[in-house]
C-alpha positions in Angstrom: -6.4 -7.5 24.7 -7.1 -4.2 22.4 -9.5 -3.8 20.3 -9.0 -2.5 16.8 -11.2 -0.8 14.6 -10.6 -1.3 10.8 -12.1 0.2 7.9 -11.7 -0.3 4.3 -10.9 3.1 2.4 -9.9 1.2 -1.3 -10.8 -1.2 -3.1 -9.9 -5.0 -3.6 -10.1 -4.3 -7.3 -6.9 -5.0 -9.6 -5.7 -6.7 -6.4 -3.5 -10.2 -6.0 -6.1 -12.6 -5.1 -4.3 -13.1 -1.6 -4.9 -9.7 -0.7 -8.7 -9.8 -1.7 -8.8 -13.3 0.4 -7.0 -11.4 3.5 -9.8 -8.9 3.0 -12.5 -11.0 2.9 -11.2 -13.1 6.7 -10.7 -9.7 8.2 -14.7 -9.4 7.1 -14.3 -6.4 4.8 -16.5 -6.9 1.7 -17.4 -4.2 0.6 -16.0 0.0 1.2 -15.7 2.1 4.2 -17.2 -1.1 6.2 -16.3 -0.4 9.7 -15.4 -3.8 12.0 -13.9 -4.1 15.5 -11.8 -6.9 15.8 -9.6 -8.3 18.9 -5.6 -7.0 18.1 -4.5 -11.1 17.9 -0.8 -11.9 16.1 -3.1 -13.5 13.3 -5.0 -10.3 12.7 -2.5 -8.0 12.8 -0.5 -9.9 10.3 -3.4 -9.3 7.8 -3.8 -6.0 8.8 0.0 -5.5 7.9 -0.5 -6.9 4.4 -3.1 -5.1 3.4 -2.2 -2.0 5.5 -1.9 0.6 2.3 -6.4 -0.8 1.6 -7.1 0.2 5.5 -7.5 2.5 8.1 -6.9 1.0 11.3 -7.6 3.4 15.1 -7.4 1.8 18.2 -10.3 1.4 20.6 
């Protein structure tokens, strides 16, 4: 499965609460933290509805 590397490049700030919860499962708490997550349905679902917070680079 790919990997995906996703980094937070604005902030959760004057944001619905569902996107600062999506934020917080994909394990981006604070900004520019860098994680590598597996490219799963689930996460790439999240990654589409907060997709204008991220920057997301394949591995």
């Amino acid at each position: 499965m790919k990997k995906l590397r996703i980094k937070q490049i604005k902030s959760g700030i004057d944001r619905p609460l569902r996107q600062k919860r999506t934020l917080i499962a994909l394990g981006l708490t604070k900004m520019h933290k860098v994680r590598e997550v597996e490219a799963s349905p689930q996460v790439l679902g999240m990654i589409d509805k907060v997709k204008h917070l991220l920057s997301v680079e394949e591995i």
